[in-house]
N, C-alpha and C positions, 0 to 999 in steps of 0.2 A: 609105221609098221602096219603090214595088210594082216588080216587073216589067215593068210596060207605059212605064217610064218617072217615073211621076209622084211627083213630089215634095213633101212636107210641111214647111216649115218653121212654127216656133213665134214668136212676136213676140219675145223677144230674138234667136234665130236667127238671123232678119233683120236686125235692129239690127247688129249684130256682121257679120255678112257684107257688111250696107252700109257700116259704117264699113269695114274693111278694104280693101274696093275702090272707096272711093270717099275723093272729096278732103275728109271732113270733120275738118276742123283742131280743132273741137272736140271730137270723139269721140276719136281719134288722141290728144291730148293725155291726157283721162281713162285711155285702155289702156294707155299708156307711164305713168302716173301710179300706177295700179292695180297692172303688174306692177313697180314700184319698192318699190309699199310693201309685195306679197305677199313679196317676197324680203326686204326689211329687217325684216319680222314674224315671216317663216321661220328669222331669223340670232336675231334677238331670242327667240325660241322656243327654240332649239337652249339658246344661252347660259341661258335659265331653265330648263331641263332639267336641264342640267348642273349647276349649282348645286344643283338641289335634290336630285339624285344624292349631291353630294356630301356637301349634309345628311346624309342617309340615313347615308353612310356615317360619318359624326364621330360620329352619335348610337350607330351599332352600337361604334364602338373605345369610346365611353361606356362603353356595356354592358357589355362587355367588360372594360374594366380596374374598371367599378363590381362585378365578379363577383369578380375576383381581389383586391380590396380584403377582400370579403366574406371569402374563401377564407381571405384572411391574417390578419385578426381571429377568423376561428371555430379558428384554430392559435393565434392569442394567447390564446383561451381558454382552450383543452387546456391550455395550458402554463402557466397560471395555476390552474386545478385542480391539477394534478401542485404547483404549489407548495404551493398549500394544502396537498393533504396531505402534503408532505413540514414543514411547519409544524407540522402537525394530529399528526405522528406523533412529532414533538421534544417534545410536551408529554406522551406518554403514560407513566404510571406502569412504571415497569420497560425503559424504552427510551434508550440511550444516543445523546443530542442531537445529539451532534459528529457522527453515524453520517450523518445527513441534514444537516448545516449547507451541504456542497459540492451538495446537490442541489438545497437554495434558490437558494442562490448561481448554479446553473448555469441556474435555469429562471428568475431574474431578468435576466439577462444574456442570454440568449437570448429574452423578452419584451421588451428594449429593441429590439434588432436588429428581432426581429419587424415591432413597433407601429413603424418607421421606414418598413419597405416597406408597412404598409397604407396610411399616411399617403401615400407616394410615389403609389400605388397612386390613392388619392382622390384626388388632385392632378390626377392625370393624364384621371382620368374630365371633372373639373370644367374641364379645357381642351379635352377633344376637345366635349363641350357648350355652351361657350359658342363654338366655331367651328361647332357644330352651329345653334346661333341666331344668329350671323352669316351663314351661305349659304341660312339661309329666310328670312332678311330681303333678302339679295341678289338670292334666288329672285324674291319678291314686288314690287320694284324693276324686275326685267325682266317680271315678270308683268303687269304695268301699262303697259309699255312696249308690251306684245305687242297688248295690249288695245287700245289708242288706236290702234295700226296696224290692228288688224282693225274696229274704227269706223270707221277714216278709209277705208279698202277697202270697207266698205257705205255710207258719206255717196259714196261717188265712182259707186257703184252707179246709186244713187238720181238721182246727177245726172245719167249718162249717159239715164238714161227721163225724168227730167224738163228736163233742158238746161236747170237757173234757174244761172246764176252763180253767186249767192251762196250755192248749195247747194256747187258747186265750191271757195269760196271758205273754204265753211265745214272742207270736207273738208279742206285744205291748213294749215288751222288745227289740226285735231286731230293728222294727221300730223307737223306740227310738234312739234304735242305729247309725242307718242309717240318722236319723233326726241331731243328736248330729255330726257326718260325714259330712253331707253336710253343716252345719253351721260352722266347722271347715274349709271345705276349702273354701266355701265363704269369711268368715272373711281372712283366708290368702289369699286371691286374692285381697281383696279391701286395 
């Protein structure tokens, strides 16, 4: 718009300005239709967001307890050398046996405990992982969902510049779709 007044509109501008103020019940329908499914793709977004957040984070406590697994095997080693040589030093010429028998004894019994928390340790990696592929699979569920709303949001585009029905018709199909999608992975997440 200049100064002197004069005004520029662009061909949907006007589209849009004339449905608004004016009585068309097919256009009206598409806009009420349009901002239904921009919001149900915006909730559908949010929720595959989330999810995939949450991946993220399962896969980090993986990480995480797959380190301290680590940690506790490279101590079960230590402590398995120390046996050895305390094995290694029962055999030697001039060295009295019984001196090191309590110290096998100690670095066996302290190798069990050990190798219990690595194992715990592993366990626990391998559960926070397969929740880590369960919420990218849930991710991908609503990613799908989101998808077929933001289609269904350009097939409604399309019909409002072309006004064919069965372009309408079709759009209301794939929204369906996308509706039936995101109650799919709702229901499998609850």
């Amino acid at each position: 718009m200049s100064g002197s007044g004069f005004h520029v509109h662009g061909p949907h501008d006007h589209a849009v300005e004339h449905a608004a103020h004016g009585n068309d019940g097919f256009s009206n329908n598409i806009a009420v239709m349009t901002a239904i499914l921009a919001t149900v793709g915006a909730a559908f977004g949010y929720l595959g967001g989330a999810t995939q957040n949450d991946a993220a984070m399962y896969k980090n406590n993986a990480a995480i307890d797959k380190t301290e697994a680590a940690n506790r095997w490279n101590y079960y080693q230590a402590k398995s050398a120390r046996q050895n040589l305390a094995e290694l030093a029962m055999t030697l010429p001039g060295v009295e046996p019984k001196r090191y028998e309590a110290d096998v004894a100690r670095y066996k019994k302290e190798k069990e405990d050990i190798k219990k928390e690595a194992e715990k340790w592993e366990e626990s990696s391998k559960e926070w992982n397969h929740k880590s592929e369960e919420a990218m699979h849930k991710h991908h569920e609503w990613a799908l969902a989101t998808t077929a709303e933001q289609i269904a949001i350009s097939l409604a585009a399309i019909t409002l510049l072309t006004r064919k029905k069965w372009m309408m018709g079709l759009a209301y199909g794939v929204a369906g779709v996308g509706l039936v999608l995101g109650a799919l992975a709702w229901l499998g997440g609850h």
